[in-house]
C-alpha positions as CSV (number, residue, x, y, z in Angstrom):
1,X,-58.5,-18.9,5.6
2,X,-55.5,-20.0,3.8
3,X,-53.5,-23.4,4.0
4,X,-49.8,-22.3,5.0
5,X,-46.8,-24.6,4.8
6,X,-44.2,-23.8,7.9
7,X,-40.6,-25.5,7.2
8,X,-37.8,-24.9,9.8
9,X,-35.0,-26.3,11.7
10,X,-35.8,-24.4,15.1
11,X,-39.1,-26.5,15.8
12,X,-39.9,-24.1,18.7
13,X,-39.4,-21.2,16.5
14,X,-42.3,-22.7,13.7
15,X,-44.5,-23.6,16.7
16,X,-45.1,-19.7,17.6
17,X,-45.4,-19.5,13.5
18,X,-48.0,-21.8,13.5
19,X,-49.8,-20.7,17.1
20,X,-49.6,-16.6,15.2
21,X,-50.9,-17.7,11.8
22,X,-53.6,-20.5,13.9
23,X,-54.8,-16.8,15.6
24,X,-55.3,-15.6,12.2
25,X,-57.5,-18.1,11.0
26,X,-55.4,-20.3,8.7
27,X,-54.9,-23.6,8.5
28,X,-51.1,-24.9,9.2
29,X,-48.9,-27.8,8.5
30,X,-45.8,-27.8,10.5
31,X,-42.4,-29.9,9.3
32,X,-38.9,-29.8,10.2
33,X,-37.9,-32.1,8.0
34,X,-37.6,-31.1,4.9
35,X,-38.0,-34.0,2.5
36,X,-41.3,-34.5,4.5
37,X,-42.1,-30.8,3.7
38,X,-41.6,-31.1,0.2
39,X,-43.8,-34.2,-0.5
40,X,-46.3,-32.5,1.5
41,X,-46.3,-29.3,-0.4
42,X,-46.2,-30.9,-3.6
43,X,-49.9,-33.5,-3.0
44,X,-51.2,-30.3,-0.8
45,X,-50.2,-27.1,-2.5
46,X,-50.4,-24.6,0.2
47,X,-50.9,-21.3,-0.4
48,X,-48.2,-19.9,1.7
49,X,-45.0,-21.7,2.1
50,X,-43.0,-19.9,5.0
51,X,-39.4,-21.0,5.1
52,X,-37.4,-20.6,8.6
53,X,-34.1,-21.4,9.4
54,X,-31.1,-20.3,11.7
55,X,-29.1,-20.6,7.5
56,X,-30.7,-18.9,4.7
57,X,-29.0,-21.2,2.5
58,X,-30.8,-24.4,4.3
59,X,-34.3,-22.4,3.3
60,X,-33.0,-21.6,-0.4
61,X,-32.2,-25.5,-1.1
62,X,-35.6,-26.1,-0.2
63,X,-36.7,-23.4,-2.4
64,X,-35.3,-24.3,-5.4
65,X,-36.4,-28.0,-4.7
66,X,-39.9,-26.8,-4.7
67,X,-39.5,-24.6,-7.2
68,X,-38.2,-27.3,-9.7
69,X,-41.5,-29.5,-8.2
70,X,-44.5,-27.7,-8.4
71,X,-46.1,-24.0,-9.6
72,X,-44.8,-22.4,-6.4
73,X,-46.6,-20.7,-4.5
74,X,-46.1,-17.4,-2.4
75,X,-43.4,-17.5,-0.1
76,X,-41.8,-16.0,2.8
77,X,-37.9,-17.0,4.2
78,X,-37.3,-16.4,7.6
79,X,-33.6,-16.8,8.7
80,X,-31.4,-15.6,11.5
81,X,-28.5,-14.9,9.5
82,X,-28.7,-12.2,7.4
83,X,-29.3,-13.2,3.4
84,X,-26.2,-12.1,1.2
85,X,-27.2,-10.1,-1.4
86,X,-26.8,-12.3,-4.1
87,X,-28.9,-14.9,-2.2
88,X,-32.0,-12.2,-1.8
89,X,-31.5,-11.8,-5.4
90,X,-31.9,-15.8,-5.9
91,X,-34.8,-16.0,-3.7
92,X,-36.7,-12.7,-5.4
93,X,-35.8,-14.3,-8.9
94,X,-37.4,-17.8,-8.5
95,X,-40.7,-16.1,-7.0
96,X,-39.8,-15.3,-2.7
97,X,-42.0,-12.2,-2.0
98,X,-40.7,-11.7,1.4
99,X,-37.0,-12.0,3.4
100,X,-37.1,-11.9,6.4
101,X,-34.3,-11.7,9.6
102,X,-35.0,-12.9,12.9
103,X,-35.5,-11.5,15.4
104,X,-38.5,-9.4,14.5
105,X,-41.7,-8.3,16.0
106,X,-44.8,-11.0,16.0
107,X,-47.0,-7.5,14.4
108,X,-44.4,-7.6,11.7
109,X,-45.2,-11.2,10.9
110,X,-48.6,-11.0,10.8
111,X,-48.5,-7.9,8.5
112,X,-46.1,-9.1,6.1
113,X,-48.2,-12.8,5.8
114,X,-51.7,-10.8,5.4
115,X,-49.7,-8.6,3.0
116,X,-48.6,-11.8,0.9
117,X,-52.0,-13.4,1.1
118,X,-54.1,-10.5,0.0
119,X,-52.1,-9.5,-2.7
C-alpha cells in the first residue's frame, strides 16, 4: 500500500482517482487546492504525487513548486489538454515519470500507477 497525493482542479475527476487507487489498496489524500497540496506533501511525503488538471501548465507550476520543496517523489500529470512538447520535456527533466491526456481508460490508469510504484 502506498500513500498517493491526488492534486486537481476537476474535484470530480480526482474523486474517481482516489475511488480507483482506494480499489487498489493505497492510501489517498485528495486536494484541489494547491497551496493546501503542497504543504501537505512536503510534512507527508507521499509516494505518488498524481497531478490532474484540465491545463498542463496549472499541474507543471505545482511541479516545480514541489520540486524546489522537497526530494520529489514519483509522479504522474494528468491533463486534458495535450502537453507541448517542450512542456513534456520540462516535466521528464525535473523527475515526471508519466504524461498523461484525458480521456483514457480506468485499466490504463491503474497500469501506469502500479507501473510507477513497482519500479
Amino acid at each position: 500500500m502506498a500513500s498517493i497525493l491526488i492534486w486537481g482542479d476537476e474535484h470530480d475527476s480526482c474523486l474517481l482517482a482516489r475511488r480507483v487507487l482506494e480499489k487498489l489498496g493505497h492510501e489517498v489524500t485528495l486536494f484541489t487546492n494547491p497551496d493546501d497540496a503542497l504543504r501537505w506533501s512536503v510534512s507527508q511525503k507521499p509516494e505518488l504525487v498524481v497531478l490532474d488538471s484540465k491545463e498542463g501548465s496549472e499541474c507543471l507550476q505545482l511541479f516545480r513548486k514541489l520540486h524546489r520543496c522537497l526530494i520529489v517523489p514519483k509522479v504522474m500529470i494528468i491533463t486534458s489538454v495535450a502537453l507541448s512538447p517542450t512542456d513534456i520535456t520540462d516535466a521528464h527533466r525535473l523527475g515526471a515519470e508519466v504524461c498523461l491526456n484525458r480521456p483514457m481508460e480506468i485499466g490504463e490508469f491503474e497500469k501506469r500507477v502500479t507501473q510507477l510504484l513497482t519500479a
